[in-house]
Every structure is written in structure tokens, then in C-alpha cells.
N, C-alpha and C positions, 0 to 999 in steps of 0.2 A: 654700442652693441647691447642688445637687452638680458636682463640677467632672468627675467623673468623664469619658472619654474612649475610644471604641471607634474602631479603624482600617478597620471598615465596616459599614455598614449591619443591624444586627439580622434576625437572620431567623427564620421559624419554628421552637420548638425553644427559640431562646435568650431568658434571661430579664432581663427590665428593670430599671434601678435606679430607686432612687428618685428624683424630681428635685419641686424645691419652688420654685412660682410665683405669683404675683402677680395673684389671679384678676382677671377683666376686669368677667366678668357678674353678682360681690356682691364685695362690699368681703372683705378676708383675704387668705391663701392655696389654695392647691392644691398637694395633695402625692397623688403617683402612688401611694405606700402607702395613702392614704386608700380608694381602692377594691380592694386585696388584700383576698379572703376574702367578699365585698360581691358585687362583679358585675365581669363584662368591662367590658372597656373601648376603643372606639375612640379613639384619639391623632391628630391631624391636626396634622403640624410645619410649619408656613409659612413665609414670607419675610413681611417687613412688611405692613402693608395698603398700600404703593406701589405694589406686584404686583400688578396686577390680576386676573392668574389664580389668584395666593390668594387673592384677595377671592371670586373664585367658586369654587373650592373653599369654603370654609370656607360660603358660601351652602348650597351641595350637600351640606357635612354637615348644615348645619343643615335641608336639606328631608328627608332620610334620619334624621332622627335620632327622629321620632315614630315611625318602624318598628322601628326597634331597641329602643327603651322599651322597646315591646309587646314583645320579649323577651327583654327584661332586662339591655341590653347600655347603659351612659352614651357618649355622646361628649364629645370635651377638644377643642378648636380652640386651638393656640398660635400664636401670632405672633409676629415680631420686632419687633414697634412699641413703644415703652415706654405703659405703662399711663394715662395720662392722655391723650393720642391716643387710643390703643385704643376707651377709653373713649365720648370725643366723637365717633368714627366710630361706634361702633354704639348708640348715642343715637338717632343717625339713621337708622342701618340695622340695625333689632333682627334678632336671632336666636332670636326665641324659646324657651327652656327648655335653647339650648345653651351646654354651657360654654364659659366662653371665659380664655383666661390669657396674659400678655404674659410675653416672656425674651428682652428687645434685647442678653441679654450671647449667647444661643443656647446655653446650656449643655443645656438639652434635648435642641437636635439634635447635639450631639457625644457626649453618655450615649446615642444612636440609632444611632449611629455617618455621621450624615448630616454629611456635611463640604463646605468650599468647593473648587471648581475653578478652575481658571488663568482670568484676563479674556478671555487672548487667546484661549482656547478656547471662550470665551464668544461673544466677540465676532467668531468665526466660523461661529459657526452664522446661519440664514437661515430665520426664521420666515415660512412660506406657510399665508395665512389669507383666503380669495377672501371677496370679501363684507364680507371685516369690516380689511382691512390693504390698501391699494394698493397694495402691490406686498410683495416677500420683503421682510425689515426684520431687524436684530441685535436682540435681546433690549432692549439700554438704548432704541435707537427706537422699538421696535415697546411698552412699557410709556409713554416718552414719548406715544404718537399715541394709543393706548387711554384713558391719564388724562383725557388731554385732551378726548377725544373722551366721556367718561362723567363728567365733569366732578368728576374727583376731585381736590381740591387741595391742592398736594406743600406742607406745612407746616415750618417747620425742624427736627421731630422725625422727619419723613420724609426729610429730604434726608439728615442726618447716618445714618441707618440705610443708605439708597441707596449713603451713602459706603463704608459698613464690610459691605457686602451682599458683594461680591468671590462670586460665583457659588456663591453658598447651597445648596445642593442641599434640596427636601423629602421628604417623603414622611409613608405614612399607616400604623398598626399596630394590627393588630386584637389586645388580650390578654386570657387568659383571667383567672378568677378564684384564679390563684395567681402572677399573673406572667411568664405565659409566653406571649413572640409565637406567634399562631397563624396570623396572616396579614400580609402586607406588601406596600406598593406605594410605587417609591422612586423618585423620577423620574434620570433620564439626563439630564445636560446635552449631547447630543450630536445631531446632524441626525438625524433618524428612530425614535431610539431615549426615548421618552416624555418628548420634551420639552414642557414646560407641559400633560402629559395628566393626566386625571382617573382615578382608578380604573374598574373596571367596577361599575357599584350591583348589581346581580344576581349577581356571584360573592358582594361585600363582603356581601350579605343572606343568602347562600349559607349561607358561613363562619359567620357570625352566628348562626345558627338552629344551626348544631350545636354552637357556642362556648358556649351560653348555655345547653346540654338540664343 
């Protein structure tokens, strides 16, 4: 697995390293070389499955991902969750056809240069979600009242991830068939600025179709 280490976030332009993981959805590996020369590739770097907004990200690749086939593009869903978890969560909540690979050490997201932010800065943001949150809620709460509320249950390979999560940052990278980012969306842990947002599917299809000619 590569230990390698970027001070921010990859962007259009620059080129990926290899990073070698623990497939989720066949037994083996997954190695980011494996698709140089092949086909692009979308990357989706998450936080555990205790997140519940990675949980639906990685749904949303997984419903975008029979459109990208059709032109020629694979998607990767990583996780923090270690592989045996991983696993038995989507046992029950298949993904069909997409891949999927665990790195509860996250060495993926630091070869991406996706890195962790301060708690306290975490834990001053104030997520507002009508409909769906009672009232503004800090990130650990508002994950707290959604699990609960979607009846996901926090296992001790969930908690100990939760412990060492310290404000994970993700994000998603579109690359081409030589290795090079050609598109990116990296979230902001800050009030207003894409926190727990999803990319736009219509640019990311966008991109896609010209990544892939």
C-alpha cells in the first residue's frame, strides 16, 4: 500500500500515484495502476460507512455508474471501514457492478492529498437540514440522529474508525486513461462551503464523456 503523502488535494492536471487496496466487492486487491492505459476512472474517497453521507454518496456512484460504463469510464468507491464490515454492510446493501475497496489506514486519501481538519473546527460547524434534522446539529450529532434514525448499527469496527476519523475530509476524482486528474470535487469542512455535499451528476457526466473520447 503506498504511503505516499500530498499537502492538498490533487487537482486537474496532476497525476496520481499508485495506491493498493483491499477490494470489498471480489476477494484480492485493487491497484490504481490496474486501470492505466485501460480506461478512466472515477475515485470516490469516503469516510467510513458510519457517515451516513458516504453511505449516500457511494449509493450515487453506484446509481451513475451504469452511465459511465456506457462510456468507458469504471468507478472505485473507497471507504474507511476495514474490509470485513465493509463487507457485511453491502451484503445487505449491494452495489451492483461497482467497485468497492476498504483503507481504514486512509492512505489513499493522503496519496489525494485529502487530509484531516481540527475537531474544534468540526465541531463548530452547524448542519441545517429541514425535513430531515430537528433543528442545526454539529456533525458527531447530526451522524449520531441520521444512524439512528436509518437504522444503521455502529459496530465496534465502526466506533474504533469514528475514534480515529478526526475530520476526514473527502472527495471525488475523475482520471483519465494515463493518470491524470481531469476532474475533482473535495469537500470543505466549513459552514456553507460543501459541507457533506455531493458533486453535480451532469458536470461529473459532462467531463466524462470527453475523458473517455
Amino acid at each position: 500500500m503506498s504511503t505516499l503523502s500530498v499537502d492538498h488535494p490533487l487537482q486537474p492536471g496532476d497525476r496520481v500515484p499508485n495506491v493498493v487496496l483491499d477490494a470489498i466487492s471480489r476477494e484480492g486487491k485493487i491497484a490504481l495502476d490496474d486501470f492505466r492505459g485501460r480506461s478512466p476512472l472515477l475515485i470516490g474517497l469516503f469516510r467510513g460507512l458510519h457517515c451516513p453521507f458516504c453511505r449516500r454518496h457511494v449509493a450515487a456512484m453506484a446509481y451513475l455508474n451504469p452511465m459511465l460504463r456506457e462510456k468507458g469510464v469504471q468507478s472505485l468507491a473507497v471507504v474507511n471501514t476495514p474490509v470485513e464490515r465493509a463487507r457485511l454492510y453491502f451484503r445487505y446493501h449491494p452495489i451492483p457492478d461497482l467497485l468497492a475497496a476498504s483503507d481504514p489506514v486512509k492512505a489513499s486519501h493522503r496519496a489525494f492529498g485529502l487530509h484531516e481538519v481540527g475537531m474544534d473546527a468540526v465541531m463548530a460547524i452547524r448542519i441545517d437540514l429541514p425535513g430531515e434534522l430537528p433543528e442545526p446539529m454539529n456533525p458527531m450529532a447530526m451522524d449520531e440522529f441520521i444512524n439512528e434514525k436509518e437504522g444503521y448499527p455502529i459496530t465496534h469496527a465502526d466506533r474504533q474508525m469514528m475514534t480515529a476519523d478526526k475530520g476526514q475530509l473527502v472527495g471525488q476524482f475523475l482520471i483519465d486513461r494515463e493518470g491524470i486528474v481531469r476532474w475533482s470535487f473535495t469537500e470543505v469542512l466549513e459552514p456553507g462551503l460543501q459541507t457533506f455535499k455531493a458533486p453535480n451528476s451532469q458536470e461529473l457526466i459532462s467531463v466524462a464523456s470527453q475523458v473517455a473520447l
